[in-house]
OpenMM code with the backbone's topology and positions (N, CA, C; nanometers):
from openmm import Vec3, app, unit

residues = "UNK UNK UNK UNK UNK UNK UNK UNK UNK UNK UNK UNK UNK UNK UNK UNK UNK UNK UNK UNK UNK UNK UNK UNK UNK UNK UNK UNK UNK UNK UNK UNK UNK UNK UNK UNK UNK UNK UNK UNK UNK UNK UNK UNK UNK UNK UNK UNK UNK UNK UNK UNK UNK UNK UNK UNK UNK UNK UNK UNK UNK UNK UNK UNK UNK UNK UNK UNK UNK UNK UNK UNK UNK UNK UNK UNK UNK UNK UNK UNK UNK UNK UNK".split()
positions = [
    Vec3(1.5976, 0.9953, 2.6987),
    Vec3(1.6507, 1.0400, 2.5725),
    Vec3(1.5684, 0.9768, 2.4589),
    Vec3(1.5371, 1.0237, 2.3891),
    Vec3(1.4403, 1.0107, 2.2510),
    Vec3(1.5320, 0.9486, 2.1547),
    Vec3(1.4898, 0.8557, 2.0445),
    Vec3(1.5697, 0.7434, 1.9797),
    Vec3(1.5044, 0.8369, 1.8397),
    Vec3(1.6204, 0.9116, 1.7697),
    Vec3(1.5331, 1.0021, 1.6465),
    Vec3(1.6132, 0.9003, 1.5186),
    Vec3(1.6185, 0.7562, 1.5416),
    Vec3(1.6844, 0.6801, 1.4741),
    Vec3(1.7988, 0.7149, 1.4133),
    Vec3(1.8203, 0.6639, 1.2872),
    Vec3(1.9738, 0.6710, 1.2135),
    Vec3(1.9749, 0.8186, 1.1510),
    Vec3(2.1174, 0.8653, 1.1505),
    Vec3(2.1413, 0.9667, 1.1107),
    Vec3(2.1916, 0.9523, 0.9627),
    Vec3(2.1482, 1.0318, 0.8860),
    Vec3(2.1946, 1.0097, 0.7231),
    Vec3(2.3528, 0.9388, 0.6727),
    Vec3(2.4661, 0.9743, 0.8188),
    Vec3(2.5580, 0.8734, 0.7901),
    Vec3(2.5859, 0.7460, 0.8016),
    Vec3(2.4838, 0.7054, 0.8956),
    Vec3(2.4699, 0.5828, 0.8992),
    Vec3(2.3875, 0.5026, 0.8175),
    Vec3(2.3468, 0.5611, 0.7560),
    Vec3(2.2754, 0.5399, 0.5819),
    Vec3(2.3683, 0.5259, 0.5030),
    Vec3(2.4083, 0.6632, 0.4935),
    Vec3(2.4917, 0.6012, 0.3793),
    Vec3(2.6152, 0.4684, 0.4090),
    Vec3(2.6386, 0.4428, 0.5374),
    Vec3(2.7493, 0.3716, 0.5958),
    Vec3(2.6953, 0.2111, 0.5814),
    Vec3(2.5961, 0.1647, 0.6591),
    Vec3(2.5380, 0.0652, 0.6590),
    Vec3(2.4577, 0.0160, 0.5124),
    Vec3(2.3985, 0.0806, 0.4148),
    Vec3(2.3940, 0.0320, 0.3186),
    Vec3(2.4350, 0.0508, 0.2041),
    Vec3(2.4192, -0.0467, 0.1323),
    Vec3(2.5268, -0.0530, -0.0047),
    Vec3(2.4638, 0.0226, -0.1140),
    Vec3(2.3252, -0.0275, -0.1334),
    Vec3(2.2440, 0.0308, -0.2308),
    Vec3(2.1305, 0.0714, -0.1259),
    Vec3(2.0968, 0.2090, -0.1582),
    Vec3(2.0282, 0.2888, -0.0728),
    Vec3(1.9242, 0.2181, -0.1108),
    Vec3(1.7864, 0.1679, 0.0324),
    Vec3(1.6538, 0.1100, 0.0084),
    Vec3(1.5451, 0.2483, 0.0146),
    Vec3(1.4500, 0.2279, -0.0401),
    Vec3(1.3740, 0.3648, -0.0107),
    Vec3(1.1964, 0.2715, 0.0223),
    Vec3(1.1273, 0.3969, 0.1737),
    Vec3(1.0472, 0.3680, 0.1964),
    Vec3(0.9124, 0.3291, 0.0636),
    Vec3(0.8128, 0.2765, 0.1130),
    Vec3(0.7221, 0.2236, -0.0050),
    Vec3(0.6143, 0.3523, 0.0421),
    Vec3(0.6078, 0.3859, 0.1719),
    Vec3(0.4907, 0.4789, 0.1524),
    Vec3(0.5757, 0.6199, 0.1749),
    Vec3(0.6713, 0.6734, 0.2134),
    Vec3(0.7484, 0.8772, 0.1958),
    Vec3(0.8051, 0.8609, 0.0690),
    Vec3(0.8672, 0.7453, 0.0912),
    Vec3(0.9983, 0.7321, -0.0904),
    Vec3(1.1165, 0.7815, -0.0105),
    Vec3(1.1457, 0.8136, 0.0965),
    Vec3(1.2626, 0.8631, 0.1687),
    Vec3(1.3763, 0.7600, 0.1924),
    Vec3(1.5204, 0.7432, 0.1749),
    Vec3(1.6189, 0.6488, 0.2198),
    Vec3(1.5837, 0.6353, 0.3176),
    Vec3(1.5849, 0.4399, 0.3101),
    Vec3(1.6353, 0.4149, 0.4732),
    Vec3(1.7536, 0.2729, 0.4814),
    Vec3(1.7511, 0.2325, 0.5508),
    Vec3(1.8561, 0.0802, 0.5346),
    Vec3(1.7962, -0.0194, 0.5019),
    Vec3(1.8556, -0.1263, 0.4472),
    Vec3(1.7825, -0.2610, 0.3994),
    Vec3(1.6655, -0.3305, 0.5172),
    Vec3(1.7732, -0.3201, 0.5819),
    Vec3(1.6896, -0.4432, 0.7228),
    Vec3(1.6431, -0.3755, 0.7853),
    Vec3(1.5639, -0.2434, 0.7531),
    Vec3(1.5217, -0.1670, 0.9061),
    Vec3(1.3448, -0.2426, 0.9077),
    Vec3(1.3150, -0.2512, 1.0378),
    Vec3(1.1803, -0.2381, 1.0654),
    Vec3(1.0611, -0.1313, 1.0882),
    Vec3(1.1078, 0.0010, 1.0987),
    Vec3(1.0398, 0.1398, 1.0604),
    Vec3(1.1105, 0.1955, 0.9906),
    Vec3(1.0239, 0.2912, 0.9589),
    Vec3(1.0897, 0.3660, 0.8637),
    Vec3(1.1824, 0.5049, 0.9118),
    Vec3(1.2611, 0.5957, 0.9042),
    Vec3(1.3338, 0.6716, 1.0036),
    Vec3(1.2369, 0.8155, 0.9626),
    Vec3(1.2013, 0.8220, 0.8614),
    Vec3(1.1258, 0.9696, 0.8234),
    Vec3(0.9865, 0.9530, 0.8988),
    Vec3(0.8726, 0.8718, 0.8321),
    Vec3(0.7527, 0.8703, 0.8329),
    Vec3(0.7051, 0.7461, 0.9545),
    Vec3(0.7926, 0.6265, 0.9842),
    Vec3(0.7629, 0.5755, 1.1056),
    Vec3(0.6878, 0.4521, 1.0286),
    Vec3(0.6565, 0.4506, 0.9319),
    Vec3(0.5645, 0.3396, 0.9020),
    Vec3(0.6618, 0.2010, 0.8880),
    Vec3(0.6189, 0.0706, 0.9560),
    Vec3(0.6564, -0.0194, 0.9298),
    Vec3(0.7030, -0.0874, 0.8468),
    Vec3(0.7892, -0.1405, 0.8196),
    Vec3(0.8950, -0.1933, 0.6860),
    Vec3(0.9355, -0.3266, 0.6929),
    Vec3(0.9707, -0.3656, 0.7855),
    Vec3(0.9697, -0.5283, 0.8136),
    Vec3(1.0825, -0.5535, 0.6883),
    Vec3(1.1876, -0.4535, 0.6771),
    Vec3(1.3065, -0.4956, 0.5681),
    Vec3(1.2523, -0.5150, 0.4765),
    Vec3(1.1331, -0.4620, 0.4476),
    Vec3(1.0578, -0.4536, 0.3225),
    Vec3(1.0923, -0.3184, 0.2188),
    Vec3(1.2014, -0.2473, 0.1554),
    Vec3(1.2338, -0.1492, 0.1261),
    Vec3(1.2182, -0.1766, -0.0238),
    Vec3(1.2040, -0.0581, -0.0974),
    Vec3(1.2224, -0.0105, -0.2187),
    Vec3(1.3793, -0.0259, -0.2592),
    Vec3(1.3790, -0.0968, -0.4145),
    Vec3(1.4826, -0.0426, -0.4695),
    Vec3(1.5215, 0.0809, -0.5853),
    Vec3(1.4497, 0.1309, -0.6126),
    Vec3(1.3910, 0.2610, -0.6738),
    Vec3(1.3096, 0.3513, -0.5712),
    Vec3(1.3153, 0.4810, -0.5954),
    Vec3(1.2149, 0.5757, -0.5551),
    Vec3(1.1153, 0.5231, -0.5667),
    Vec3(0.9484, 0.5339, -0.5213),
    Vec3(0.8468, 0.4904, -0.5937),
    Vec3(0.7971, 0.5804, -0.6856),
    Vec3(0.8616, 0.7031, -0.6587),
    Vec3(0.8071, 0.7641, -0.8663),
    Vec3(0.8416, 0.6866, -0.9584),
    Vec3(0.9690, 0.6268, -0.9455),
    Vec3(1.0015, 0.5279, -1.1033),
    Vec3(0.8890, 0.4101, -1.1104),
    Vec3(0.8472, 0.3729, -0.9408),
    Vec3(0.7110, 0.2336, -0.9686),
    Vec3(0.6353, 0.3049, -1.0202),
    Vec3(0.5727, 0.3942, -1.0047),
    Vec3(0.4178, 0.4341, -1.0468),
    Vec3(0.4111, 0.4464, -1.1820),
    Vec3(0.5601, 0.4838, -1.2282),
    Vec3(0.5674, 0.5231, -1.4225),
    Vec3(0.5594, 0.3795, -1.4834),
    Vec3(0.6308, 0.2827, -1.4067),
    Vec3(0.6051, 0.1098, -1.4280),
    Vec3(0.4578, 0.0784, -1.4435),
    Vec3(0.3952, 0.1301, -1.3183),
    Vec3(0.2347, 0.0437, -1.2862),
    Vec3(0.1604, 0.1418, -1.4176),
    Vec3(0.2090, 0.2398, -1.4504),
    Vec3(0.1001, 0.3218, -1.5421),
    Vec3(0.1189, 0.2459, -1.6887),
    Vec3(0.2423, 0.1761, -1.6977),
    Vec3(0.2726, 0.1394, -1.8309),
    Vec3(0.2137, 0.0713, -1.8407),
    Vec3(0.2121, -0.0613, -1.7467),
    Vec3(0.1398, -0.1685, -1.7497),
    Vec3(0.0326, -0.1758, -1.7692),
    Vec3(-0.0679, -0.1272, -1.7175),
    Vec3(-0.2260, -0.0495, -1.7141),
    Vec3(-0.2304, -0.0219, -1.8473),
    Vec3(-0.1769, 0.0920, -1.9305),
    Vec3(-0.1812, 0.0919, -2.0424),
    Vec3(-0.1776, 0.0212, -2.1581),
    Vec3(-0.0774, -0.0926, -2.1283),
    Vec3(-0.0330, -0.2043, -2.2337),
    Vec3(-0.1772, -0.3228, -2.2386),
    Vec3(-0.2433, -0.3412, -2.0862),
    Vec3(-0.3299, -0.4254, -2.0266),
    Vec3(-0.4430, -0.4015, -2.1150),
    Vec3(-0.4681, -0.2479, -2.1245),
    Vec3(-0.6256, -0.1966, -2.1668),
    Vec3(-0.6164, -0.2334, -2.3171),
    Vec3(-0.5343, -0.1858, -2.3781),
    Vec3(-0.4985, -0.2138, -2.5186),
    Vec3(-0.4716, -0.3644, -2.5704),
    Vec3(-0.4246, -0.4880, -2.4761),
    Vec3(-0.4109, -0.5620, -2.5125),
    Vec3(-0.5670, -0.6087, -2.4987),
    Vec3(-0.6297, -0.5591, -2.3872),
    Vec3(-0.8148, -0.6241, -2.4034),
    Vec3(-0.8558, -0.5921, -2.5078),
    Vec3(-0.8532, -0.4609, -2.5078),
    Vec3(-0.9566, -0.4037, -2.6739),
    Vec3(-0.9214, -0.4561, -2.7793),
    Vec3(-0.7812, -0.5216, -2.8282),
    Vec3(-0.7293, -0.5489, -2.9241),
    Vec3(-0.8233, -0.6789, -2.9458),
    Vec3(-0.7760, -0.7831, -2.7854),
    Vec3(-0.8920, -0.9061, -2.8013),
    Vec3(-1.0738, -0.8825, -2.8077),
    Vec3(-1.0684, -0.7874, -2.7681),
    Vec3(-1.2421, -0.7642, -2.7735),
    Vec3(-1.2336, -0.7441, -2.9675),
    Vec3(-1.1883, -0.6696, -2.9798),
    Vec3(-1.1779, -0.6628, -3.1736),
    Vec3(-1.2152, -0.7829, -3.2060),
    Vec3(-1.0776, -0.8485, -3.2059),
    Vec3(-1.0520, -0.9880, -3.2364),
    Vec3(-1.1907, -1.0854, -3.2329),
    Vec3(-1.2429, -1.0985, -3.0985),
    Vec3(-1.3594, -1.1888, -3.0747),
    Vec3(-1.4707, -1.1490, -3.1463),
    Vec3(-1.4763, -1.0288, -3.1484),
    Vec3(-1.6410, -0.9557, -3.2045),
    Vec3(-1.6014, -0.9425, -3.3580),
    Vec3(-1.5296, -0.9443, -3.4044),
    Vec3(-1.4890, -0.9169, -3.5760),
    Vec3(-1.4655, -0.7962, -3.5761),
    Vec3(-1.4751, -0.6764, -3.4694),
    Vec3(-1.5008, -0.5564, -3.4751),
    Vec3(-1.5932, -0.4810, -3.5300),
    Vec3(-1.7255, -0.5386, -3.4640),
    Vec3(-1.8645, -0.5314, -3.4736),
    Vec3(-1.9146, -0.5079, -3.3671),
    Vec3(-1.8328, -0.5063, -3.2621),
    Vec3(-1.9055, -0.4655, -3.1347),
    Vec3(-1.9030, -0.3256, -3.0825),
    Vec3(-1.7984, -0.2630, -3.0978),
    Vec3(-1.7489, -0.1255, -3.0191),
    Vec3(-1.8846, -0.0407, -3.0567),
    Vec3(-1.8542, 0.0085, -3.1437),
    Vec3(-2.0032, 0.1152, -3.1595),
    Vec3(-2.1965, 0.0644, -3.2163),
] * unit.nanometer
topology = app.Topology()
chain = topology.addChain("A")
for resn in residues:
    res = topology.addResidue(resn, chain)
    for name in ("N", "CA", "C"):
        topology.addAtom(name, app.Element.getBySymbol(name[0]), res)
């Protein structure tokens, strides 16, 4: 018999706040060690957000990062350097 892991009620049953994989984004349980959709290893390593909400995080950051350099590149050069 084939082990097609947890069934969506035992998702919702066993955890409190749904964890979601880091590489499908699919629910799974806190403590699992694979993942039940995509199989990839988790080691109770789960998401607490979808990872669409991370990526809108990591893009902000990136953004705030570049702007806070150029601001210091200004700063250092008198703003005599850019062009």
């Amino acid at each position: 018999m084939k082990d097609e892991g947890p069934s969506e009620d035992d998702l919702k049953r066993f955890s409190g706040d749904d964890g979601y994989c880091p590489e499908c984004g699919e629910p799974t349980w806190d403590q699992a060690q694979f993942c039940p959709a995509c199989g990839s290893q988790l080691d109770g390593q789960t998401l607490s957000r979808p990872p669409q909400e991370h990526e809108g995080r990591k893009n902000w950051i990136i953004i705030v990062s570049v702007i806070v350099l150029i601001a210091f590149f200004l700063v250092v050069t008198g703003g005599r350097g850019l062009f």
